[in-house]
C-alpha positions as CSV (number, residue, x, y, z in Angstrom):
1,X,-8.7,9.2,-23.1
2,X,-9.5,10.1,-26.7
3,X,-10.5,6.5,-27.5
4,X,-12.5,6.2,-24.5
5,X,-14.6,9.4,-26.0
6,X,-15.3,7.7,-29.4
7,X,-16.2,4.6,-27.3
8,X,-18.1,6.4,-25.4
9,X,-20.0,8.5,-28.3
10,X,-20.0,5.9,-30.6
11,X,-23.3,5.9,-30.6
12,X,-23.8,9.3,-31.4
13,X,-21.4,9.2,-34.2
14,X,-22.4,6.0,-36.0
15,X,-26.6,8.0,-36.1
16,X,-24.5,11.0,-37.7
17,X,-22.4,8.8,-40.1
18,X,-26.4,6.4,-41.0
19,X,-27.7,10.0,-41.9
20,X,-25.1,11.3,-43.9
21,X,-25.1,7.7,-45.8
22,X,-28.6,7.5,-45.7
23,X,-28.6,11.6,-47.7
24,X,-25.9,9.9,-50.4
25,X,-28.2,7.5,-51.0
26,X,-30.8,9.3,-51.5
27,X,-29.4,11.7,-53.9
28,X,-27.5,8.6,-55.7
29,X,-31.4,6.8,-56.6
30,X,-33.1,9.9,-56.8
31,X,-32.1,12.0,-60.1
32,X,-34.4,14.7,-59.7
33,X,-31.5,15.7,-56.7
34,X,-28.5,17.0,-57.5
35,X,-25.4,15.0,-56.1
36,X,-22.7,17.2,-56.0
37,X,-24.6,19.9,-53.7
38,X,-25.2,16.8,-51.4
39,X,-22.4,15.4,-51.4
40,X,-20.5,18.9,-50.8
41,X,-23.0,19.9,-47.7
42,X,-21.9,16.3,-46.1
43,X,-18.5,17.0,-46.4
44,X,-19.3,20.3,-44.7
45,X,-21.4,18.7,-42.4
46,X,-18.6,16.0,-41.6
47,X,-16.2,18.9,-41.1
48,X,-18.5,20.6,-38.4
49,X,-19.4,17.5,-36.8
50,X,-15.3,16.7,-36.3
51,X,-14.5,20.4,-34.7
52,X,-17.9,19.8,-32.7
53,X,-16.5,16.3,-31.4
54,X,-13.2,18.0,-30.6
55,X,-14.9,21.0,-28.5
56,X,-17.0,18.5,-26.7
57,X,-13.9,16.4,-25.7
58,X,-12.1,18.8,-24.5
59,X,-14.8,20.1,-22.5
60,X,-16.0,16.6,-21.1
61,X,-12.4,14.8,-20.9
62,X,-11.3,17.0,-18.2
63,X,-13.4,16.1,-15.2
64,X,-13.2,12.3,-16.5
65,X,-9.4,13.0,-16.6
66,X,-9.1,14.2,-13.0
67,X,-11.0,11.6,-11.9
68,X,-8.7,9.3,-13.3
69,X,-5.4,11.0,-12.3
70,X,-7.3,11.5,-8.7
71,X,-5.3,9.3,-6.1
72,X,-8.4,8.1,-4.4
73,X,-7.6,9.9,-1.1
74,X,-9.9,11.7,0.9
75,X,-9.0,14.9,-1.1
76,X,-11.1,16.2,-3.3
77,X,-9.3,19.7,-4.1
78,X,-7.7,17.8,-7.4
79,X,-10.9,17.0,-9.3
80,X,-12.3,19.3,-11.7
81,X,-15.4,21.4,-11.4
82,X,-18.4,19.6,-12.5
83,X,-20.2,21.2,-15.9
84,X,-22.9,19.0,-17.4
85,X,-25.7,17.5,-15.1
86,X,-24.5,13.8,-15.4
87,X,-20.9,15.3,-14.1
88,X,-22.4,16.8,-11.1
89,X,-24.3,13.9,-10.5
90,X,-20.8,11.7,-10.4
91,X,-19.3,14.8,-8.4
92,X,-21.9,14.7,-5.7
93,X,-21.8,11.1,-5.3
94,X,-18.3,11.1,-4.4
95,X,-18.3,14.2,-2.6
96,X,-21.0,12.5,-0.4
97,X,-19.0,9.2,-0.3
98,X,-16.1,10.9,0.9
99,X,-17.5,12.6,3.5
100,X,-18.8,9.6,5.0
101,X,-15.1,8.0,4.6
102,X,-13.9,10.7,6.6
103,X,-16.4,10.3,9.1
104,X,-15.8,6.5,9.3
105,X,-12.3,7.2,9.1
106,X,-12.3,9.7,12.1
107,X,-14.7,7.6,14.5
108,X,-12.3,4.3,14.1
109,X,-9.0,6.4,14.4
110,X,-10.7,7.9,17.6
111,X,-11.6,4.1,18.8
112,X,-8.0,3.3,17.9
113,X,-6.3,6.1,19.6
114,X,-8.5,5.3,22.7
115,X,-8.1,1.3,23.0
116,X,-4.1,2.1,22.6
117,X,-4.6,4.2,25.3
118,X,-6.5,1.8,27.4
119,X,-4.1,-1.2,26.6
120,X,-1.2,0.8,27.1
121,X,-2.5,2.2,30.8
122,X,-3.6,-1.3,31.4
123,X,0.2,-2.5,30.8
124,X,1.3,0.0,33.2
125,X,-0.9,-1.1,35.8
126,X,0.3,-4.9,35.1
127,X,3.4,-4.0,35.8
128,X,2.8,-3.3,39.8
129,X,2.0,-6.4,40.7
130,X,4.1,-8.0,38.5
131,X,6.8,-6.1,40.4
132,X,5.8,-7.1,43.6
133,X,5.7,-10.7,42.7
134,X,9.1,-10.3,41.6
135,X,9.7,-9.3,45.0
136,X,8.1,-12.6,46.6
137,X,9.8,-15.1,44.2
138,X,13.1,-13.9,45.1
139,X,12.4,-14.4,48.9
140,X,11.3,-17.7,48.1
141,X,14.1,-20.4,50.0
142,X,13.1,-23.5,47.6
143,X,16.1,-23.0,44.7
144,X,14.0,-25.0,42.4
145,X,10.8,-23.7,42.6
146,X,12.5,-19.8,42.5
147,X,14.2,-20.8,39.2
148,X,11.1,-22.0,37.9
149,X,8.8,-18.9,38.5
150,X,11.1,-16.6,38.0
151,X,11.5,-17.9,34.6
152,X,7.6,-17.5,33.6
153,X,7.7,-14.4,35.7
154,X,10.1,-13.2,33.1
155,X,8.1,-14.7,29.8
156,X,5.3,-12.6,31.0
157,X,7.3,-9.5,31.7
158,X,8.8,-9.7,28.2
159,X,5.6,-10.4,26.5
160,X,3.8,-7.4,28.2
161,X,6.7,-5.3,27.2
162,X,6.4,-6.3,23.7
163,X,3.0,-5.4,23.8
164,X,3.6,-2.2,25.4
165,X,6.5,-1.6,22.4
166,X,4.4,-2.8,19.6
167,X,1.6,-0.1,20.4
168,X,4.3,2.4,20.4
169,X,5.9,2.4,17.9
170,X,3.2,3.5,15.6
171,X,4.3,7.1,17.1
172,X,7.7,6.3,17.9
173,X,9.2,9.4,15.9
174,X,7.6,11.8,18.4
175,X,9.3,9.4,21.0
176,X,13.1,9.5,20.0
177,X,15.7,11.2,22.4
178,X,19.1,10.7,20.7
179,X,22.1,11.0,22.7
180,X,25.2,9.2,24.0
181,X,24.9,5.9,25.2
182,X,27.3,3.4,27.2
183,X,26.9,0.8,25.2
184,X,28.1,-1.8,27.8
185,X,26.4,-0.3,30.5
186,X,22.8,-1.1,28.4
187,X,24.3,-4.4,27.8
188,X,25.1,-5.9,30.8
189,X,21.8,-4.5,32.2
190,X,19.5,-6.7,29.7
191,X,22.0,-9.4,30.3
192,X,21.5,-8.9,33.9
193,X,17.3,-8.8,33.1
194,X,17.9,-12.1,31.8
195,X,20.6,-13.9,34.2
196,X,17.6,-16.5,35.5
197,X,16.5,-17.8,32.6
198,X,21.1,-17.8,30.9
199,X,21.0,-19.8,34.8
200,X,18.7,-22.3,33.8
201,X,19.7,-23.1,30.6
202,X,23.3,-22.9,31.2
203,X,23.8,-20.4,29.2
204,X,27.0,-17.5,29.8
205,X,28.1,-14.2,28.0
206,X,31.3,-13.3,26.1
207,X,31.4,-9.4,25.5
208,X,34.5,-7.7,23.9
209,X,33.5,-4.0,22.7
210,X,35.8,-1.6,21.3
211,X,33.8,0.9,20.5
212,X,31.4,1.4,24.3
213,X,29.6,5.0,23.5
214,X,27.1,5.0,20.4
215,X,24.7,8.1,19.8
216,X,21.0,6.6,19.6
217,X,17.3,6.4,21.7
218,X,18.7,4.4,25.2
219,X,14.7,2.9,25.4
220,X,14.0,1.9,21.5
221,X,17.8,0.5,21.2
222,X,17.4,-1.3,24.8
223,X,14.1,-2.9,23.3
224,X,15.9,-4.1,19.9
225,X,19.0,-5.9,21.9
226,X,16.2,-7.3,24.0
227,X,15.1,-9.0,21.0
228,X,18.1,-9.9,20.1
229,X,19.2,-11.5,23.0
230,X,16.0,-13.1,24.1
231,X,15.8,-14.9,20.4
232,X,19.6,-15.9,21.4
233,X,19.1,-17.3,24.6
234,X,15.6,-19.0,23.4
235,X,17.2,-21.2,21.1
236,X,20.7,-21.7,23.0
237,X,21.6,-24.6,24.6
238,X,25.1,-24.5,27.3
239,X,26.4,-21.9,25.2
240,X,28.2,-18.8,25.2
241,X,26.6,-15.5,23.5
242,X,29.1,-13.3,21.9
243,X,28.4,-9.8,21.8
244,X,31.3,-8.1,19.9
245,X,31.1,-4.5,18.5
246,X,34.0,-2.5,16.3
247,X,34.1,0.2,14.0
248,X,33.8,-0.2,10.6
249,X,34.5,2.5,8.0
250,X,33.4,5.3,10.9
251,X,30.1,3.2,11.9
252,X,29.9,1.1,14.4
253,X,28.9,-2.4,14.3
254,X,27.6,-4.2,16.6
255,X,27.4,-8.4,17.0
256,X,25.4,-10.9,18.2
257,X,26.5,-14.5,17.9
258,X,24.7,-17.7,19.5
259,X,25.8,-21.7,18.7
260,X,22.2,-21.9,18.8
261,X,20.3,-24.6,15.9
262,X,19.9,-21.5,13.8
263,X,18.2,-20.8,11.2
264,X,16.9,-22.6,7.8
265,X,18.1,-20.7,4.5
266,X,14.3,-20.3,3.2
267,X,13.5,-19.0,6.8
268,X,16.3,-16.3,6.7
269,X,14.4,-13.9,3.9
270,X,10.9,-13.3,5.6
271,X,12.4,-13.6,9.8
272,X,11.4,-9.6,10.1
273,X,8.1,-10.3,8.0
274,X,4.7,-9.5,11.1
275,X,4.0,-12.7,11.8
276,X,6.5,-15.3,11.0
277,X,7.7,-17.8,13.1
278,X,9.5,-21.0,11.4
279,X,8.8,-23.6,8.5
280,X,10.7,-26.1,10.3
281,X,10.1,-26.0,13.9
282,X,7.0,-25.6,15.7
283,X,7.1,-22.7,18.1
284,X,3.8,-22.7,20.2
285,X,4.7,-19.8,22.1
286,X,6.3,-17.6,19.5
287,X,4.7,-14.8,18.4
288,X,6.8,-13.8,15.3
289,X,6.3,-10.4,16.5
290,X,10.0,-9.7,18.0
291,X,11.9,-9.4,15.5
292,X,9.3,-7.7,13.8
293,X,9.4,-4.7,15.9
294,X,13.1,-4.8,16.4
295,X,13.6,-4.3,12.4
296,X,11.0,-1.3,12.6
297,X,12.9,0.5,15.4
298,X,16.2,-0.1,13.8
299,X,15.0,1.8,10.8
300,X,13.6,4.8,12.3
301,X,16.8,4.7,14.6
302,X,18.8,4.5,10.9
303,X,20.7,1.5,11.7
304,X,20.8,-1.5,9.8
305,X,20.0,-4.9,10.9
306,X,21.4,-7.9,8.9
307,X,21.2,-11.4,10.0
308,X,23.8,-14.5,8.8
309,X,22.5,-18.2,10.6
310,X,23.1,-22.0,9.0
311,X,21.5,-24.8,10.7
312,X,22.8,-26.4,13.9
313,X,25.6,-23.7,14.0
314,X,23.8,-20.5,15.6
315,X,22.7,-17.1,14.4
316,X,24.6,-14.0,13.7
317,X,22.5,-10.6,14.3
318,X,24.4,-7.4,13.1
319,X,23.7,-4.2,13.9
320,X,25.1,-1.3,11.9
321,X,24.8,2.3,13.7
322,X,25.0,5.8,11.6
323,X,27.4,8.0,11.8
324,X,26.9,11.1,14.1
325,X,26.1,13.5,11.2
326,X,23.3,10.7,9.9
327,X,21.1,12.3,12.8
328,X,21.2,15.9,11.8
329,X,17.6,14.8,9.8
330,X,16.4,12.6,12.6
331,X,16.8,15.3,15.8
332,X,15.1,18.1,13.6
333,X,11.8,16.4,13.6
């Protein structure tokens, strides 16, 4: 900050430095003036003009300071009081600019808050007639048509509820109920929400679970092993889908293993990242959006996801619940 003063006043100091020169000088070619006196009243002139630079700095650095240590948020208590005109000048800008963030700020949050609302009543409302043509495919008597509709009946249900998850989860903290859940009875039921489209594609389930009561949110957990299994079963092929869980150093751990093609090595890093899909296939209906929000829940649930895939082999997905004291922080939100 210092150098920035003298750069700043360098100006000033090089006309004070010209007129002391230009006194020397004058007192050097002209004999008639002493040179000693001169020279003594610059050097007390020098002296004054270093403690007058000093006061000045300290009095103008300190609004420049907190202006610099400011974190540009919308909080203006950190900045110094204004002193000189061309400080309060600077000081009312911003004050003015920031009010108008916070304006902007508040009228788009509002918009936010209020299309989220309308998106997610809108979902809601999807969902009844979605039920009730649920209801009419399954009375349907030709096998082949039924298999078929039920299957896009089921890409639009899941869709709509990742929709409906993704616009949640913004506020899921102020959503979590933790408690003890049956971990095979929430399996088999999104196995069960899925049994039409493991039909078609020939695809069956192997669970083995030693460990079959977890503590976690039954709706945000339900969503991330819907995930899970829906990116299993969508790139299976007349394969099994093991879903294994044991305990491992007092948390436990929870599998799930397709014979799937996989996934590529330079894939693996970034398959959580918003957005991504895959390098090496072309997935026209994926949204890259899955996964996505399956990471997020896992982490304000505090269990860790890791995945292990090779090409042409299948994928590993494992999840890693806390231990029951882990949650003491969580439930005291």
């Amino acid at each position: 900050m210092v150098k920035k003063f003298l750069i700043e006043r360098r100006s000033w100091i090089l006309l004070f430095l010209l007129i002391q020169f230009l006194f020397l000088f004058i007192a050097y070619i002209d004999l008639s003036i002493p040179f000693a006196p001169v020279l003594y009243i610059v050097f007390l002139s020098l002296i004054i003009f270093i403690v007058f630079l000093t006061v000045r700095y300290n009095k103008e650095a300190a609004f420049y300071k907190a202006l610099q240590e400011w974190e540009n948020s919308l909080d203006l208590s950190g900045i110094t009081d204004a002193h000189s005109p061309f400080e309060k000048i600077v000081a009312e800008s911003i004050l003015e600019q920031t009010k108008n963030l916070k304006r902007t700020a508040t009228e788009n949050h509002l918009t936010l808050e209020q299309e989220r609302d309308d998106l997610l009543s809108w979902i809601h409302e999807v969902k009844t007639p979605l039920t009730a043509m649920h209801l009419m495919i399954e009375r349907l008597e030709d096998e082949k048509m039924k298999a078929q509709l039920t299957y896009e009946w089921l890409r639009i249900h899941l869709l709509l509820d990742q929709q409906l998850h993704e616009k949640r989860i913004s506020f899921i903290e102020n959503d979590l109920h933790i408690e003890k859940i049956n971990l095979q009875t929430l399996i088999f039921k999104e196995i069960k929400n899925l049994q039409s489209w493991c039909i078609q594609k020939g695809i069956g389930f192997e669970v083995d679970l030693e460990t079959e009561e977890i503590l976690s949110d039954e709706k945000w957990l339900a969503f991330i092993l819907r995930q899970l299994l829906t990116n299993a079963v969508k790139y299976s092929e007349s394969s099994d889908i093991v879903i294994q869980s044991k305990v491992d150093f007092a948390h436990t751990v929870l599998e799930v293993k397709d014979f799937g093609r996989g996934i590529d090595a330079k894939d693996l890093p970034r398959i959580f990242d918003k957005g991504f899909t895959s390098t090496t296939h072309l997935d026209q209906a994926a949204t890259g959006m899955g996964l996505y929000l399956a990471k997020k829940a896992a982490t304000s649930l505090l269990i860790r996801i890791q995945v292990s895939s090779k090409p042409g082999t299948g994928t590993t997905f494992i999840l890693t619940f806390p231990k029951s004291n882990d949650f003491v922080n969580l439930t005291s939100m």
